[in-house]
N, C-alpha and C positions, 0 to 999 in steps of 0.2 A: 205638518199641520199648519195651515194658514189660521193665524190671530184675527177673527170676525167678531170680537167682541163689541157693542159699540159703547159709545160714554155716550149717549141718546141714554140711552138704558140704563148707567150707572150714573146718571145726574136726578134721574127717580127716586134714585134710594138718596141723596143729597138732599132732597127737599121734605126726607123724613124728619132731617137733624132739626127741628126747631128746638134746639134744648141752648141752656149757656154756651157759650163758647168758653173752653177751657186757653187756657197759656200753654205755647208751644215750646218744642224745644228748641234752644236757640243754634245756629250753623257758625262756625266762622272760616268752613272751609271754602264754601261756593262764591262768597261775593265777597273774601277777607273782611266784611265788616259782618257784624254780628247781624243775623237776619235767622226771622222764626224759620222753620222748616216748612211749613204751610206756605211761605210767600216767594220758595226757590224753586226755579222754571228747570228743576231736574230730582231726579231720584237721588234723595238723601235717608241714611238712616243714623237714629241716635242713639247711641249704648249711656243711659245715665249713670249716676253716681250710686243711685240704689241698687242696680243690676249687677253692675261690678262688685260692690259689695256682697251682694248675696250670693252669687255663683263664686265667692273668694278666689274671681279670677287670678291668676298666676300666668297664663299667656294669652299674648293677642288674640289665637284661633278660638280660645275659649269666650273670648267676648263676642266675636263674631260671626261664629259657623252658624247661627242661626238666623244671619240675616241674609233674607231672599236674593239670588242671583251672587252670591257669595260661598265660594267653596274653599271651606280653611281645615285642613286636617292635618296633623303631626303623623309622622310615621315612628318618629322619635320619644314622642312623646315629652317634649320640651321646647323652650320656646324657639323653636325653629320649622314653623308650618309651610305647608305648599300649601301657596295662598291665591285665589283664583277669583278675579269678577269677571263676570257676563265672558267668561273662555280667556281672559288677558290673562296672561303668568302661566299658562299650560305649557309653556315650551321652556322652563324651565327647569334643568332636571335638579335643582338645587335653590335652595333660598327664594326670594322672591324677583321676580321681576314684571316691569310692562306696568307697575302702581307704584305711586309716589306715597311714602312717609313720612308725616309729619309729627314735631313735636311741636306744640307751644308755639308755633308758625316757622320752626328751623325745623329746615329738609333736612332727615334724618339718609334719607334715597340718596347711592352714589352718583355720578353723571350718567355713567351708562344703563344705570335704572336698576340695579343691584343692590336690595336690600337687607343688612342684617339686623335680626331682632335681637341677637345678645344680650346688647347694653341698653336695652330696655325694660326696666324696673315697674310691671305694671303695678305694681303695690302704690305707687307715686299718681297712678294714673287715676284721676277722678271721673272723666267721661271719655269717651271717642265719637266721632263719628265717621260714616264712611259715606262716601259720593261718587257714584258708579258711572263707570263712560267716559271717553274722552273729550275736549276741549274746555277741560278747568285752566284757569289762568296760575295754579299752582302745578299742575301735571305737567312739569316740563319732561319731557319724553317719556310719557306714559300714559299711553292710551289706554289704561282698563279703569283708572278713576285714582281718588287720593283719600288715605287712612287718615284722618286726623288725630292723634291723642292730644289731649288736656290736662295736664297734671295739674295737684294742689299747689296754687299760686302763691307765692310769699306773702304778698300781700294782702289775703283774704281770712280774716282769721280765724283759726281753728283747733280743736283740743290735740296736746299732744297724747302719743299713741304706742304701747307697743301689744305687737299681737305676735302669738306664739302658736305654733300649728303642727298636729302629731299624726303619722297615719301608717298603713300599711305599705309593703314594698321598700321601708325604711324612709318614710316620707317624713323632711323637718323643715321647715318655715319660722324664722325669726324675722320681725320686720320689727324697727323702730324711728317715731318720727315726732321730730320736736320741732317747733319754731317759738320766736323769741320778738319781741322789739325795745330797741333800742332809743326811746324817748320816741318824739309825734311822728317823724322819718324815714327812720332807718329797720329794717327788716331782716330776719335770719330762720334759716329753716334748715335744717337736716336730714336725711331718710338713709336709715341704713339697712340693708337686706339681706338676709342668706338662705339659700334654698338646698335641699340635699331629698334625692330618690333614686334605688337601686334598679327598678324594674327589676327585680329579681324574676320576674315568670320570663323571661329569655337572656340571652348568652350578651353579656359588651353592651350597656343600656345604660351604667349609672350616669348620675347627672349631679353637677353641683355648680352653686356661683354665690358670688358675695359682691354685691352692690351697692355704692355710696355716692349717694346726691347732695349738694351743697348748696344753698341760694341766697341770693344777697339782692335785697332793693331798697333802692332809696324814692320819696318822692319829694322833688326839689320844693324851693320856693313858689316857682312858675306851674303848678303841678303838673309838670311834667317828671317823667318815672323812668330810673333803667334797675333793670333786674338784669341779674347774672347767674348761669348757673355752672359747677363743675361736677364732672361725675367721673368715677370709674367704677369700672367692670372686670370681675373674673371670673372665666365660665369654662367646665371644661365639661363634657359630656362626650361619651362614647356610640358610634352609631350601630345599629344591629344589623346585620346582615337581611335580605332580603329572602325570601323563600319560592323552592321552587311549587310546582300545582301538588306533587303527595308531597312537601313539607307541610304545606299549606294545611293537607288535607287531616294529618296529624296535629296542626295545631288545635281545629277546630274540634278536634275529639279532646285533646287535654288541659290546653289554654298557656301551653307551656309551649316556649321556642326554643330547641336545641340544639346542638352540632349540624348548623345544615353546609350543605356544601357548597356556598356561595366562596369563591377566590377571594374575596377579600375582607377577611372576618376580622381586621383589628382597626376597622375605618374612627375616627374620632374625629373632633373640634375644638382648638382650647386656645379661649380668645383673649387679650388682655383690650382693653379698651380706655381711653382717656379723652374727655371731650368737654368740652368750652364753650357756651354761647354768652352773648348780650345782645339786649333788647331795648331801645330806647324812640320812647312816644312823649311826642310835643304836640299841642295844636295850638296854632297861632292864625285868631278868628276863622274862616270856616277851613282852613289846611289841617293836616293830620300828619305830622312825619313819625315814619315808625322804619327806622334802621336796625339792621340786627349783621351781625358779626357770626362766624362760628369754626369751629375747629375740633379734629380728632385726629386722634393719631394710633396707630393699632397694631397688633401683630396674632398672627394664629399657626398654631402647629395641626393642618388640617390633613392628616393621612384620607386618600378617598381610592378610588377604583384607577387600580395600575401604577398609582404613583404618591407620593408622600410630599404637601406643600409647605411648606416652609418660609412664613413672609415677618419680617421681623422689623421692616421699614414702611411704613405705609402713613401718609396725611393726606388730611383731606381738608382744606382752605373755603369757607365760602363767606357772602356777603346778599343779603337784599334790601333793598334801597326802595323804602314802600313811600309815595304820600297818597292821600285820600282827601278829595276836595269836594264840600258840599257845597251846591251851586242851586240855580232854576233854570230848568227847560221847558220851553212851553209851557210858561206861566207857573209850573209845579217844581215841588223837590225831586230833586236828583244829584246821584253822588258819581263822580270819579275815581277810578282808583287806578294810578298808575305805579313803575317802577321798575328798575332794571336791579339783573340778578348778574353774581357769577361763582362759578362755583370749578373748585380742579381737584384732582386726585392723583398725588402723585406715589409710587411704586418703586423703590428702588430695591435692586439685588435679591428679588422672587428667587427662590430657589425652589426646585422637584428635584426627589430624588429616588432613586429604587425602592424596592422594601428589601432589607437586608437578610431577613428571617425567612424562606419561604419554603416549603416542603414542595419538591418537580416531582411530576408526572414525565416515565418513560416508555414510551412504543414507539415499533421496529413493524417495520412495514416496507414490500419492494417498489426499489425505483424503478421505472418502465425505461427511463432515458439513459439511466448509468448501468442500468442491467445488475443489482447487486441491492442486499437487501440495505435500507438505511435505518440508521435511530435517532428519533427526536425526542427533545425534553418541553416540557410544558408546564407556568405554575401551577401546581393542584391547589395551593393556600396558604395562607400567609400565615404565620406563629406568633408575632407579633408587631408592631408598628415602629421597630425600631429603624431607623435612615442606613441605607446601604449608601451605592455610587451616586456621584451627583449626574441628575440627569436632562437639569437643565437649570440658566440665570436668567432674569428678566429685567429691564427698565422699561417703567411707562410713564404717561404720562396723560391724562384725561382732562379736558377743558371744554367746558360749557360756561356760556355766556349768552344772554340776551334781553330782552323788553315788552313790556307786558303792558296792558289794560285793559279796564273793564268800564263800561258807560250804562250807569239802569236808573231808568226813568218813570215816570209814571204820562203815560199820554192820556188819559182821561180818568174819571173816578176810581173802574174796576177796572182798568188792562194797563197792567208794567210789561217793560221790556229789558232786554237785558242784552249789550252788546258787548265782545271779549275778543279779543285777541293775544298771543305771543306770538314772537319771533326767536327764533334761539340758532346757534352756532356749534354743534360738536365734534370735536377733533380730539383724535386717538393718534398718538405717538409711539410704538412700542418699540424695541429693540432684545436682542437675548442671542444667545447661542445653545440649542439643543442638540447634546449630545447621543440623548436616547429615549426611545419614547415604549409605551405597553402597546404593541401590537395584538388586534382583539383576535384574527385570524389564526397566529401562528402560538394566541396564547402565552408569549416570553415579550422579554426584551431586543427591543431591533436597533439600530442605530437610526440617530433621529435627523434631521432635516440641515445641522448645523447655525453656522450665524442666520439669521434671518432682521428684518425689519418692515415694520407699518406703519406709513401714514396716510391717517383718511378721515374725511371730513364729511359731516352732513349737515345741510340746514334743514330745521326743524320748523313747522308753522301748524299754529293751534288757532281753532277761532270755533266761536258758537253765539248762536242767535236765538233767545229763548224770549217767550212771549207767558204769560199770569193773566187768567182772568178770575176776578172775582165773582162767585154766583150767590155768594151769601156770607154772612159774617165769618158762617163757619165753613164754606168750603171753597176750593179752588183749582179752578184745571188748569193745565199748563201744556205749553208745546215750544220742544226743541229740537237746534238741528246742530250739529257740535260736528270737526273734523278736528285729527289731530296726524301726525307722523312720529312713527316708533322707528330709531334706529338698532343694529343691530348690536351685540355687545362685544368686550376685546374675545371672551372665550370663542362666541360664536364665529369671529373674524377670524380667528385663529385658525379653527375648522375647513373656512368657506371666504376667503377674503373678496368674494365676486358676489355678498351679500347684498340688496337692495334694502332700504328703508321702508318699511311698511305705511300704507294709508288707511286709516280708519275712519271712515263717515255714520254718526249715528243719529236714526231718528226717532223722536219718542214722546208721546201724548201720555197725558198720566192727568190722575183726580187726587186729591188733599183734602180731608175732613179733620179738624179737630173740636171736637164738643167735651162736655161735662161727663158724659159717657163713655162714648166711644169715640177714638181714633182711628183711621186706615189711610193707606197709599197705596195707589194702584200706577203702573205705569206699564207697560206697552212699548216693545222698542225692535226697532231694527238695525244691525251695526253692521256693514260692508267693508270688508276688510282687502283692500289690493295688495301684493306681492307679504301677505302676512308671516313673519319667519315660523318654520313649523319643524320640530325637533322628529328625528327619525330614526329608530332602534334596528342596528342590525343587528347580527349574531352577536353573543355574548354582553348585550346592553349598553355598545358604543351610539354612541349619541353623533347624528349630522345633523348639521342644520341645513334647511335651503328655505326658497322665495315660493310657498305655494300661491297658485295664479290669483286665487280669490277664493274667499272664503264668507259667508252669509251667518248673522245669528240675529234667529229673532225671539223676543222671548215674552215674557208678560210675569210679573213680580208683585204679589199683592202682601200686606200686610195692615193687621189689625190687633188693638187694644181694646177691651172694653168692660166695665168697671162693672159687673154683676150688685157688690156693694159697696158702701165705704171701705173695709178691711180688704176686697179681694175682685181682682183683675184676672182675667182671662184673655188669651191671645195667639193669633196664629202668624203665621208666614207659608206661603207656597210659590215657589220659582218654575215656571215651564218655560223648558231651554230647549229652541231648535235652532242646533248650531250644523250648518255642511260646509261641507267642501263646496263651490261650484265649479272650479278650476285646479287640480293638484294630481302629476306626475310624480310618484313616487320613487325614489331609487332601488331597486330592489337585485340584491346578486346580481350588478352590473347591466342590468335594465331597466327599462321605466314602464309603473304601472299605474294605469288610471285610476285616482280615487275620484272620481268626477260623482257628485252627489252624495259620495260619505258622509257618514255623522262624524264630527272630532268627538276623538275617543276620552275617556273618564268622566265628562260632564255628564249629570244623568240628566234625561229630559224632564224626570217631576224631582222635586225633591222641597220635601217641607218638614216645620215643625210645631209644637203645640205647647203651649205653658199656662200653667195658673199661680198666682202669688198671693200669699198670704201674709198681710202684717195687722197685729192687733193692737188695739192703744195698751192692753197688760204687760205688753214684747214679746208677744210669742208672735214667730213668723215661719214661713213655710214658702216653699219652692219647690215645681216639679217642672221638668223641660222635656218635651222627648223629640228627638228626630228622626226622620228618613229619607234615606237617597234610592231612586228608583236604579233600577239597571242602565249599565250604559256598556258603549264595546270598547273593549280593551287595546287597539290595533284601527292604523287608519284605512288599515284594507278592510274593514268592521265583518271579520270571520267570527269574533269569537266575544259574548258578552257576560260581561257577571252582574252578576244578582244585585247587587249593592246588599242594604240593612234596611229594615225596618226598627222602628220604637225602639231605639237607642236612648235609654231614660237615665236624665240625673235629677238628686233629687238632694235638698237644701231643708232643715229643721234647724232653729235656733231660736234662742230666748234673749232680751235686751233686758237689765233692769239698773237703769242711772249711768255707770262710767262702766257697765262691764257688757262684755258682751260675748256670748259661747255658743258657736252652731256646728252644725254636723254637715259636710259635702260626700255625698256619695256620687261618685261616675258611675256609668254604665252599669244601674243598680241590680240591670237584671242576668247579669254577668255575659251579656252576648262574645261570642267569638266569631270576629267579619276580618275582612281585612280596608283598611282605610285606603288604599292602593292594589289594582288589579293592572297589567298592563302584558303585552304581549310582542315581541318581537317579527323584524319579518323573515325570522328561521324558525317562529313558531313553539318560539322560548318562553315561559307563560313566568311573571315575576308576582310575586305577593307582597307588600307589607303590611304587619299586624296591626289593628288598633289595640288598645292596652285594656283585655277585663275590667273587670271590677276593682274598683279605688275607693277607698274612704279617707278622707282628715277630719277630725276634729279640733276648732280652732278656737282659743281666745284672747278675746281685747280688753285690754283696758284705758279708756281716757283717761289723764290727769292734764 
C-alpha cells in the first residue's frame, strides 16, 4: 500500500483548533536540551508521570506497547521485552537491540547496542519518552531511535513513599522511597524494591529481584549541581519453554503451559548488577557544561539453547563530555550542542558449558556407505540447568568512541531548523578457545572450532536535517531526513564474521497539534535500509545472521488525546507498517531463496490501541486500555501467517484520599489466550510463545 495521505488535507482539521493552547510535554532526548514535543522536527512520544502511575507499571514494555510503531511484548513476562521500533530490534533473538537506553542522560545501551532491562527499577521511573528512527545525536549505533527514562530527581521535592502490592500467580511488590535534605545543599534519596511472581499457569516462569537506588546532590555555591547515583540489582527469573503449533493449540483450550517438548526446559537469567553514575552542570554566561561519568559491573548465570553462560567478570566504563552554547544566528536565538563520548565493555574469562543433566534420544538406523546398521544419540531434554563440561572461555573487549553535534535555529518567525551529526569509531577485540559447541543438525554436542580470535572495526556516521514550521499557536508540521549506520554485534560476528554494517536512510513528514482539548501526532515515514542484518531460522531454531540487499518500511503512526471533560480523557494510537524485503537471498538447506518483495515477518501491518481515563477531584479514578495487533507472517518466505489479538483489555480502578492511595490493576481482563510470538522456521517448524492470562494486583500507597 502506497502512503497517499496529504497534510493539504490534515492542516484542514488544524485550523479547527482555535481553542487555548495547552503546555506540551517537554523532550530531552531529541535536542538534549529540554524542548516541547510540539517544537521537535521528528516523531516523539511521551509516557508521563500520571500514566506510569496508573498502569503501576513494573516494566518498560508495559509503558510502551501502546505507543504507535512500537512493538514491546514479554514472552517472559518480566522485565525483559522483545522491543521493536519502526522493524529495528527484529533480529534479535534475545534482549534488545538496534535502540539506545537511556537513563537521566547515561547510556544505559552496551557499545554493541545490547540492552539489558534488569537493573532497571521503573518504580524510580517518573516519565519516559521514546523517539523513533535514526540519526539522533544520542543513537550512537542505533538506528530504530532512543528510550529515554526520567527517574525522580534528588533534587525536586517530594513525599516519601511506600507502596505494597498483592496479586494472583503469587504476585508481591514492595517498593520504598524516601529522600531527605541536608540543610539549603545537599540532597539524599533512596528507593528500594522487591518484586516476586510464579506464573504458575506454565512450567519454569518464577521471577524475583530486589533493587536498591541511592542518590546524592549537592548544588554549590556557583549553582552549579552534581548528582550521583548507586544501584544494584538482583534478578533472577526462569525462562519457559516455547511451544510447538498442538502445544500451542492445547494452551489456547486451557490457559495452562505444560511439559512441552521444547530441548531446553531449564533456560534462566540471574543477574547481579552494580552501577555508578555522576552528573555535573555549570553554566558560565551563555556555556552549559554537563559531564557525566558512569560505570557497572555485572555478572549472570544465563543457561539458554545448547549451552549454559557463565560471565562473572564483566565492566562497562563510560564518559560524555556535553557543553551547550546559546548564541545568535541570523539576527535570532540558537543553541549549539556539542560533545565527545566514550564508552568500552570489557569481558573477561566468559565461560559456556554443556548442560550436565540431560535425558538422550536413541535411533538405529542403516548406513548405505559402511553397509551395517548404526545408532545415534541425540538430546531429547534437559533435567535441569546444572553446568556439565566447559565448552568454551572468552576475552573481549568493545570500544566505542566519538563526537557529536547539533546546531537549531530559527530562520525566520515560523521555520526552525535543525542540523546533527556524529561520528563514532567501533572496535571489537575478542579471543577464546571453544572446545565444543550444540550442533542444531546432529542434535548433541560436536567438537568446537578451538582457539579462535577477532578484530574488527567500524566507523559509524549519524546525521539529520529537520525543518519546523509553525501554522498556528497550536500547531506544527515538520519534515526530516536522518541516516544513521548500524553495526553488527560480537554474537552476530561470531556467526558470520564477513558481516557488513547496515545503512538506514529515513524520511518523514508529520503534523503537531496541542490545544486545551485535543492533542494528535501524525507522521508519515519512509526508512531504506542497505545491507540490514536479518536473523534466519533453520531447523531446530538455530539462528544465522547475514546482510539482506535492502529492505524498505514505510509506515504512517497517528496518535491522539482529547479531553471529552475536565475528569476524563479519551485517546487512540494506530501504527500501519509496510515493511519488505526489496533485495534478500535467503539460505535455505544449503541454497538461496528469493524473498524479493516479502513482508519482514512478526510486525503486523495495522496494529492499535484505545484508552479512556478517569480521575475525579473525590479520588476516584479509572483506567481502561485495550490493544490490537493485525496478523502478520511468521517466516521471511511469508508461507504461513497468524492472526495476532484483538481487544486485549487492561483495566485500572482506584481511590486517592490525602497520603493514601489503593487501586486495582487487572491485565488481560477478559482472560484471552494468544500467543505474543508466532514464528516459523525454514524446515517448517512453527514456534509459540504465550502471552500471560489474566492478572490482577491490588496495590497500596502511602505518602509521609
Amino acid at each position: 500500500m502506497k502512503i497517499t495521505y496529504s497534510l493539504a488535507t490534515l492542516l484542514v482539521i488544524s485550523s479547527l483548533n482555535a481553542q487555548e493552547v495547552v503546555l506540551d510535554a517537554l523532550s530531552v532526548t531529541a535536542t538534549k536540551i529540554s524542548t516541547a514535543t510540539k517544537d521537535v522536527s521528528q516523531s516523539i512520544a511521551v509516557v508521563g508521570e500520571q500514566e506510569v502511575e496508573d498502569k503501576n507499571i513494573l516494566n518498560i514494555q508495559e509503558a510502551i506497547q501502546n505507543i504507535p510503531g512500537v512493538n514491546a511484548e514479554s514472552s517472559t513476562n518480566s522485565p525483559n521485552p522483545r522491543l521493536i521500533i519502526r522493524g529495528a530490534g527484529l533480529k534479535a533473538r534475545y534482549g534488545v537491540r538496534e535502540i539506545m537506553v537511556m537513563k537521566d542522560g547515561v547510556p544505559l545501551t552496551d557499545p554493541d547496542s545490547f540492552t539489558r532491562f534488569d537493573f532497571i527499577d521503573m518504580q524510580d521511573v517518573s516519565s519516559l519518552e521514546v523517539q523513533k528512527g535514526p540519526g539522533s545525536i544520542n543513537a550512537v549505533n542505533a538506528t530504530g531511535g532512543v528510550i529515554q527514562l526520567i527517574t525522580k530527581s534528588v533534587f525536586v521535592e517530594d513525599k516519601n513513599r511506600v507502596k505494597l502490592g498483592v496479586g494472583d500467580d503469587g504476585q508481591k511488590n514492595v517498593n520504598l522511597k524516601v529522600r531527605s535534605a541536608f540543610g539549603k545543599n545537599d540532597f539524599v534519596s533512596a528507593t528500594l524494591s522487591h518484586r516476586e511472581i510464579d506464573n504458575g499457569w506454565r512450567d519454569n516462569n518464577d521471577f524475583d529481584s530486589t533493587q536498591l537506588s541511592l542518590k546524592y546532590g549537592r548544588i554549590f555555591e556557583d549553582d552549579s549541581t552534581l548528582e550521583t547515583e548507586f544501584s544494584y540489582t538482583e534478578s533472577n527469573m526462569n525462562i519457559p519453554a516455547s511451544m510447538t503449533a498442538a502445544e500451542f493449540e492445547e494452551f489456547k483450550k486451557t490457559g495452562e503451559q505444560r511439559n512441552t517438548s521444547y530441548q531446553w526446559q531449564n533456560s534462566a537469567r540471574d543477574s547481579k548488577i552494580f552501577a555508578l553514575n555522576a552528573k555535573y552542570e555549570k553554566e558560565i554566561g551563555d556555556l552549559t557544561l554537563k559531564p557525566r561519568v558512569y560505570f557497572n559491573t555485572w555478572d549472570h548465570f544465563h543457561p539458554v539453547s545448547g549451552l549454559i553462560n557463565d560471565a562473572t567478570d564483566n565492566s562497562v566504563y563510560g564518559t560524555d563530555l556535553e557543553l551547550d552554547y546559546k548564541h545568535k544566528l541570523f539576527g535570532k536565538d540558537a543553541s549549539l550542542v556539542i560533545g565527545l563520548t566514550a564508552k568500552t565493555d570489557v569481558t573477561k574469562d566468559a565461560k559456556k558449558y554443556e548442560y550436565a543433566d540431560i535425558n538422550y534420544i536413541s535411533s538405529t538406523a542403516y548406513n548405505a556407505i559402511t553397509h551395517s546398521m548404526q545408532t545415534t544419540t541425540a538430546i531429547g531434554n534437559t533435567t535441569s540447568n546444572n553446568k556439565g563440561a566447559l565448552a568454551s572461555n572468552e576475552d573481549s573487549t568493545t570500544l566505542l568512541y566519538g563526537a557529536y553535534f547539533m546546531e537549531t535555529f530559527t530562520f525566520s518567525k515560523d521555520l526552525k531548523f535543525d542540523v546533527s551529526a556524529r561520528v563514532d569509531k567501533l572496535t571489537f577485540d575478542m579471543s577464546g578457545n571453544e572446545m565444543s559447541v550444540y550442533d542444531y543438525t546432529s542434535q548433541n554436542y560436536v567438537a568446537g572450532r578451538g582457539l579462535y580470535s577477532l578484530n574488527k572495526s567500524y566507523a559509524l556516521i549519524s546525521s539529520k536535517f529537520g525543518s519546523l514550521y509553525k501554522i498556528s499557536d497550536a500547531t506544527n508540521v515538520y519534515a526530516s531526513i536522518a541516516r544513521a549506520n548500524q553495526a553488527p554485534t560480537t554474537s552476530e560476528l561470531a556467526d558470520n564474521m564477513n558481516l557488513n554494517k547496515s545503512l538506514s536512510v529515513n524520511y518523514e513528514v508529520g503534523l503537531k497539534t496541542r490545544t486545551a482539548k485535543i492533542s494528535y501526532d501524525l507522521a508519515l515515514y519512509q526508512n531504506d535500509v542497505n545491507d540490514e542484518i536479518i536473523q534466519i531460522l533453520d531447523g531446530n531454531g538455530n539462528s544465522i545472521f547475514d546482510n539482506a540487499g535492502k529492505t524498505r518500511k514505510r509506515g504512517m503512526e497517528f496518535n491522539t488525546v482529547y479531553k471529552i471533560m475536565k475528569p476524563l480523557d479519551v485517546g487512540m494510537s494506530y501504527a500501519y507498517s509496510d515493511f519488505k524485503f526489496l533485495k534478500f537471498n535467503e539460505s535455505v538447506r544449503g541454497s538461496l531463496a528469493s524473498r524479493d518483495g516479502n513482508y519482514l515477518p512478526y510486525i503486523p501491518k495495522n496494529q492499535y490501541s484505545l484508552f479512556a481515563a478517569l480521575k475525579m477531584d473525590n479520588g476516584i479514578k479509572a483506567r481502561v486500555t485495550t490493544k490490537t495487533w493485525g496478523n502478520y507472517y511468521m517466516d521471511n518466505a511469508n508461507t504461513q501467517k497468524y492472526d495476532g489479538y484483538k481487544f486485549v483489555t487492561d483495566l485500572m480502578v482506584g481511590y486517592e484520599h490525602e497520603q493514601h492511595k489503593i487501586q486495582l490493576n487487572i491485565k488481560n481482563v477478559t482472560n484471552k489466550y494468544y500467543a505474543m510470538e508466532a514464528s516459523k522456521d525454514v524446515y517448517n517448524n512453527e514456534t509459540y510463545k504465550a502471552a500471560a492470562p489474566i492478572s490482577g494486583m491490588l496495590t497500596y500507597s502511602y505518602e509521609f
